[in-house]
N, C-alpha and C positions, 0 to 999 in steps of 0.2 A: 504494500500500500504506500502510495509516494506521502511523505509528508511534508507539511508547509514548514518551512524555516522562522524563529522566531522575528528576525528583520524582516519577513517576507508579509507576515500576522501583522505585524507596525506598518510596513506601507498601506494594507490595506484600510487598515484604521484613518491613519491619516490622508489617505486618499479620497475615503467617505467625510473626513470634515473640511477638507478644501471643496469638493463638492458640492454639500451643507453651505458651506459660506455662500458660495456663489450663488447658489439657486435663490440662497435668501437674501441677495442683497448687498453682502460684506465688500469692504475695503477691498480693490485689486490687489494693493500689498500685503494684505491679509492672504488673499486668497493665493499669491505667489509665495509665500512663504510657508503656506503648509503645503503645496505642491512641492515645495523645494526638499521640506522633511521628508515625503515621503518619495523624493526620486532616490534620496540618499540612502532610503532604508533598502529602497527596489537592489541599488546598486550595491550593497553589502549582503543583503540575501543571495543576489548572481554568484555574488565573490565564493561568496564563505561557503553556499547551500548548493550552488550548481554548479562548482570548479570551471567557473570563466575567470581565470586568471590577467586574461588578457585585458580585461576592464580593473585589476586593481592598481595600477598609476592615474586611472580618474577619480580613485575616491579623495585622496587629499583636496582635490581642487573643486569637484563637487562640495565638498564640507564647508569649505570655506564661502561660498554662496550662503549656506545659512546665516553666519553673523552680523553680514554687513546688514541681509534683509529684514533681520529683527531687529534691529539700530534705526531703521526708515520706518517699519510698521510700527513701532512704539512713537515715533513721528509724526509721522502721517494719520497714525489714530487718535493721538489725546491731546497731542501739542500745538502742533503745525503744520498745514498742506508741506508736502514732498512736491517739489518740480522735479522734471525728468533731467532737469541737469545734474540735481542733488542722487539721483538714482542711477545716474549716469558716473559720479564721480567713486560710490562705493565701489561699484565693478571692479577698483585697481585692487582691490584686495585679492580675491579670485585670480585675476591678472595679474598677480605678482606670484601668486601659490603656483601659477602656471609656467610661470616663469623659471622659478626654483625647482619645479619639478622637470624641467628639460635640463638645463643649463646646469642646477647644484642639486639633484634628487635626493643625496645625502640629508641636505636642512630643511629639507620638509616635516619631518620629524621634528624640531621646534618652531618653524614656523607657523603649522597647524595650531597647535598648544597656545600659543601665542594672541593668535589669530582670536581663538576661543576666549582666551581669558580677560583682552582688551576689550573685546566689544561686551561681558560681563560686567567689567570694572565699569566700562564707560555708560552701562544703560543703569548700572546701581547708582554711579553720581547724576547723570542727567535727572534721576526721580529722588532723589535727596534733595540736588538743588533749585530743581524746576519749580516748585511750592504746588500751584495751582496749574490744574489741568484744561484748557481752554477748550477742548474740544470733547471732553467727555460728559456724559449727561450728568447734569445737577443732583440727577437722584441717586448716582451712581456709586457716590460715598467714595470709599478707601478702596473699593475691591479691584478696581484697573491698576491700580499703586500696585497694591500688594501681589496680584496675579505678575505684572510686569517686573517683580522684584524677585520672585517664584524662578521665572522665566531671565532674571541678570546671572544668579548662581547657577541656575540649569548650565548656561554657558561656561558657567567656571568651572561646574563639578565635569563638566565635556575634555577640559584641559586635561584634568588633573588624570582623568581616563587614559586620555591620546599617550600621559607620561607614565602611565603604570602598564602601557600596551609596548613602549617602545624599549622601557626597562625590560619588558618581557622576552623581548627579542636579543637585546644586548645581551642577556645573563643566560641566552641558550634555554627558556625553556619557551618555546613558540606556542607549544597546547593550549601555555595560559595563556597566551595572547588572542589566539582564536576563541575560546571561553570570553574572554573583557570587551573583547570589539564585539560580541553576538550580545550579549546582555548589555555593557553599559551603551553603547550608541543605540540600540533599541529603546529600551527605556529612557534614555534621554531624548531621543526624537521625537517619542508619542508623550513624554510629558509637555514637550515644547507646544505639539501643535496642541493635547488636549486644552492645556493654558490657555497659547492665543486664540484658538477654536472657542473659548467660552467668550460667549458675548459681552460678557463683563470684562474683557481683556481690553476691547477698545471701545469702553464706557457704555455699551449700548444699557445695560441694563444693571443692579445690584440689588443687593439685600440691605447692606447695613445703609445707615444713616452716614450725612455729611460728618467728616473731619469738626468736633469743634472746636472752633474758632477760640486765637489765643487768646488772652486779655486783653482786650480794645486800649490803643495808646491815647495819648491826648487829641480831639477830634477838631478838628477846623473847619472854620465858616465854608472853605469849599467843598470837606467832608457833608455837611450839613445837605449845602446846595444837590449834591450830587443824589444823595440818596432822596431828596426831595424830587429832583427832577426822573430817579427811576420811579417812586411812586405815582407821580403823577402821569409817567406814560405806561406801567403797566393797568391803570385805571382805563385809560384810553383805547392800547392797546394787549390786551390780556394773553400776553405770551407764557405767562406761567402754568397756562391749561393744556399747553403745546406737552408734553412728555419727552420729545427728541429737544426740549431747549437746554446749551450750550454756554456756559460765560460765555464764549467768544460770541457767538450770536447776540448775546443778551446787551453786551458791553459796543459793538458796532454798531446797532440799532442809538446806541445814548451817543455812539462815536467817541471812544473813551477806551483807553486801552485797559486789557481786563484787569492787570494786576492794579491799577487807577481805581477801576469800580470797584474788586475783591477789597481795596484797604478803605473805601471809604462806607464801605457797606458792613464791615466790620470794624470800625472806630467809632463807627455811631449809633449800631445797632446794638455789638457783641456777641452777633450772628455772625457766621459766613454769609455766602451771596444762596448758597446752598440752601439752608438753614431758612435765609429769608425768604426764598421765594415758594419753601413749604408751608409756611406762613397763609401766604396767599393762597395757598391750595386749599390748604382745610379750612380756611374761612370759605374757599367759592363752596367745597363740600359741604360744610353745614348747613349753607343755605340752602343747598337744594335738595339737603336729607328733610328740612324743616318743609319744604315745599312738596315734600312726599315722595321723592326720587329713592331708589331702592339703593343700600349702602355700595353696592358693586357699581352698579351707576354711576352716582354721586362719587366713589372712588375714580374710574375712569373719566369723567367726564368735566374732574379738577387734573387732569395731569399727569397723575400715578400710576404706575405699569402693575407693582404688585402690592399685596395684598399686606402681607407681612409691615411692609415699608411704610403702606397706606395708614394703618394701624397704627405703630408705632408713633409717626409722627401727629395722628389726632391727638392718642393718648398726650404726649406733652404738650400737645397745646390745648387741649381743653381739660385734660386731666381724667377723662372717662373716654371709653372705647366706642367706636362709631354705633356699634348696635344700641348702649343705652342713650345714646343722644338722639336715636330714631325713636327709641321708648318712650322718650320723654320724663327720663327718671331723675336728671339731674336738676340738682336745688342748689340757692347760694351758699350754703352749708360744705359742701363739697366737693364745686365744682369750679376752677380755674377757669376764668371767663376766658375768652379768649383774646390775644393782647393784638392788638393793632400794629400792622405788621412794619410802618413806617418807625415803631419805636423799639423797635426788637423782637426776635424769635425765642 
């Protein structure tokens, strides 16, 4: 009975969520990047499971396609559009591995490792020092962070692989190196793309609640101004009902660069921008739970994708859960009004 090789199991995995992406919608760079896991895994199944030998000087250079392209998806999804120059100038990574594997074949063997570990370091500081995520959804809390920080060490613990596969060869015993490349590249592939494959990776959607907000510094008359001016145009216009909105959207519409809005929205409110404009959500929901609209309704049709989230954020702002607010059970006794979203979350 022929059996499948375990890299072979991983491409097909990540084959079906590059798939998934595309059919649904997702980022090109999203969806280039989990085709990329899984041509890697196709081409170590070959190697390792069907002795085509003659395909193993493309795996170094294949591999190294992945780091650049999680460097631009982490980009391209939460941060900043990617232009095709920007996508254009990663390639010399690749192009350099290509390089070294004709001309110096020997230093491929730390160049990979390398490769791996830099674009780890470099995607764990880019979300240490990024603060704010412009293009991820408001409701999407910490989980793109955290997913994408999941996905910086993935990269590292790939180096530290690539060096305990190359030791394995120096020190004469190859078995275990064929063992390390069939497990750890496996499992480090399909963690990568399971990661970026979950929608929370590039903010489409979460569970937890927004980041809160530090201690509001001392607030200025243009602090003041600002957050008066976002009030008075989401009155106008109610983009907080919107579920795909975006600081970066939120902050262009006022014309205001977002980390400009993030700090004035939190030095006068002691909310995030996050924070505030859940505010505005569950005040549109109570009014139309009070108007007799059914809780899942009145959830969806303030903003909210899920349920949990939806919840969550009633409860702290009114202090009771949507169902007794449809009751009509709450008294001033024990029940947190609900605060005016122009003066804090």
């Amino acid at each position: 009975m022929p059996m499948l090789p375990i890299p072979a199991f991983a491409a097909l995995v990540l084959a079906h969520l590059a798939a998934r992406t595309l059919l649904s919608g997702g980022r090109p760079l999203l969806v280039a990047f989990l085709t990329a896991c899984a041509v890697q895994s196709l081409l170590v199944a070959l190697v390792l499971g069907y002795d085509t030998a003659w395909l193993q000087p493309v795996l170094p250079v294949s591999a190294t396609v992945i780091p650049p392209l999680a460097w631009i998806t982490l980009q391209d999804a939460l941060i900043s559009r990617i232009s095709l120059r920007q996508v254009g100038f990663q390639g010399a990574t690749p192009a350099f591995t290509l390089f070294c594997r004709i001309f110096a074949p020997e230093t491929t063997d730390f160049v990979v490792p390398l490769v791996f570990a830099g674009y780890g370091v470099a995607i764990l500081y880019l979300l240490r020092s990024s603060g704010d995520m412009p293009l991820a959804r408001l409701d999407a809390g910490r989980v793109p962070k955290v997913l994408w920080q999941v996905l910086g060490w993935a990269l590292i613990a790939s180096a530290l692989s690539d060096v305990l596969i190359a030791f394995a060869f120096m020190t004469g015993n190859e078995h275990w190196a064929g063992w390390l490349i069939t497990f750890s590249s496996s499992l480090i592939l399909v963690l990568l793309g399971l990661l970026s494959g979950n929608p929370s990776a590039s903010g489409v959607t979460g569970e937890d609640s927004a980041d809160p907000a530090p201690p509001p510094k001392e607030t200025s008359k243009e602090d003041i101004e600002i957050v008066e001016a976002l009030e008075a145009f989401l009155k106008r216009e109610p983009m907080h009902l919107d579920p795909n909105l975006t600081l970066s959207r939120l902050a262009r519409r006022l014309h205001l660069p977002e980390k400009r809005l993030s700090m004035a929205v939190n030095r006068s409110t002691g909310a995030n921008v996050s924070r505030y404009v859940n505010t505005w959500r569950v005040r549109h929901a109570c009014k139309l739970i009070e108007e007799g609209a059914a809780v899942t309704d009145a959830m969806l049709d303030s903003g909210f994708n899920t349920k949990s989230n939806f919840n969550r954020e009633f409860l702290r702002e009114t202090g009771i859960p949507p169902s007794q607010w449809k009751q009509g059970m709450q008294s001033s006794s024990n029940v947190t009004r609900i605060p005016d979203a122009s003066k804090g979350a």
